[in-house]
C-alpha positions as CSV (number, residue, x, y, z in Angstrom):
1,X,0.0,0.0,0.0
2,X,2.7,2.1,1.0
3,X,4.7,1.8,-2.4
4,X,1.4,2.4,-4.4
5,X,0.9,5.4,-2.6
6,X,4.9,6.5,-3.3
7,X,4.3,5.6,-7.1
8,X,1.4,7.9,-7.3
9,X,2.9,11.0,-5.7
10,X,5.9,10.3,-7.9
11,X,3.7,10.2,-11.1
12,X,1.7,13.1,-10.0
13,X,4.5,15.1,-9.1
14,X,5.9,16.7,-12.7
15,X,2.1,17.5,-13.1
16,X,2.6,20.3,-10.4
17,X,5.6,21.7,-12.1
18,X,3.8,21.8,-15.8
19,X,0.7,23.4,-14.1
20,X,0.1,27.5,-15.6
21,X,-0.4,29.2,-12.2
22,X,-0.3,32.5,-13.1
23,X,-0.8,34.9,-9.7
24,X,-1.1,38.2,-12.4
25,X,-4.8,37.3,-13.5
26,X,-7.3,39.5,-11.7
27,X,-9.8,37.9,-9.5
28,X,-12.8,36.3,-10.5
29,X,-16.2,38.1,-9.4
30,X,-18.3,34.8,-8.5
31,X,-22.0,34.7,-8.7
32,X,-23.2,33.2,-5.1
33,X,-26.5,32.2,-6.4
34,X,-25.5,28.4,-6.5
35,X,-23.9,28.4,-3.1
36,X,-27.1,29.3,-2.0
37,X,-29.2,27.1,-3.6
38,X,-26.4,24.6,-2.6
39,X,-26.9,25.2,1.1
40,X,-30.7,26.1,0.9
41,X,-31.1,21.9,-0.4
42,X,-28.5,20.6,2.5
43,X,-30.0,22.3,5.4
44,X,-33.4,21.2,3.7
45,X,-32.4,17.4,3.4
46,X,-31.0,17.7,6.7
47,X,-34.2,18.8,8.3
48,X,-36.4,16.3,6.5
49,X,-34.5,13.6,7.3
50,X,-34.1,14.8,11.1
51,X,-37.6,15.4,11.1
52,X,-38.4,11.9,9.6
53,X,-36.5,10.3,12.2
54,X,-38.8,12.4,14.6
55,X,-42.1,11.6,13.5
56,X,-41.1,7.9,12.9
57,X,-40.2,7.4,16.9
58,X,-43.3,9.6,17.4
59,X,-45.3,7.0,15.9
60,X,-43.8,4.2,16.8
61,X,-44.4,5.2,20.8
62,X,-48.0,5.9,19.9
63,X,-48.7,2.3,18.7
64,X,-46.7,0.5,20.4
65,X,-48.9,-1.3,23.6
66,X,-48.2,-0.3,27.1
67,X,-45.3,-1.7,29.0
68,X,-47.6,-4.0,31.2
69,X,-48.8,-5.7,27.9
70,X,-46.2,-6.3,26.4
71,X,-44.4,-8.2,29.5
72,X,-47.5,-10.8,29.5
């Protein structure tokens, strides 16, 4: 595992010296629309599956039977 990892970095490593990084190019205004749509959907999946969770257990106390029935 060790050497495969070695033999990768070693392939990869010329890669870093051929890359154009050129530090002269102005920044880059970015449009922050898809960040929020982005983090609108996780916090959204989040909270449905939280809330899922929640309403499942919820249920599940409501019909299960009490604890004297269910011991016999």
């Amino acid at each position: 595992m060790i050497r495969i990892l070695t033999a990768v970095c070693v392939f990869l490593a010329p890669f870093l010296a051929l890359a154009d990084v050129s530090t002269s190019s102005p920044p880059v205004e970015t449009d922050a629309t898809g960040l929020v749509v982005f983090v609108v959907l996780i916090v959204g999946m989040v909270g449905g599956f939280f809330w899922f969770i929640w309403s499942k257990e919820k249920n599940a106390k409501k019909d299960r039977p009490p604890a004297d029935a269910r011991n016999g």
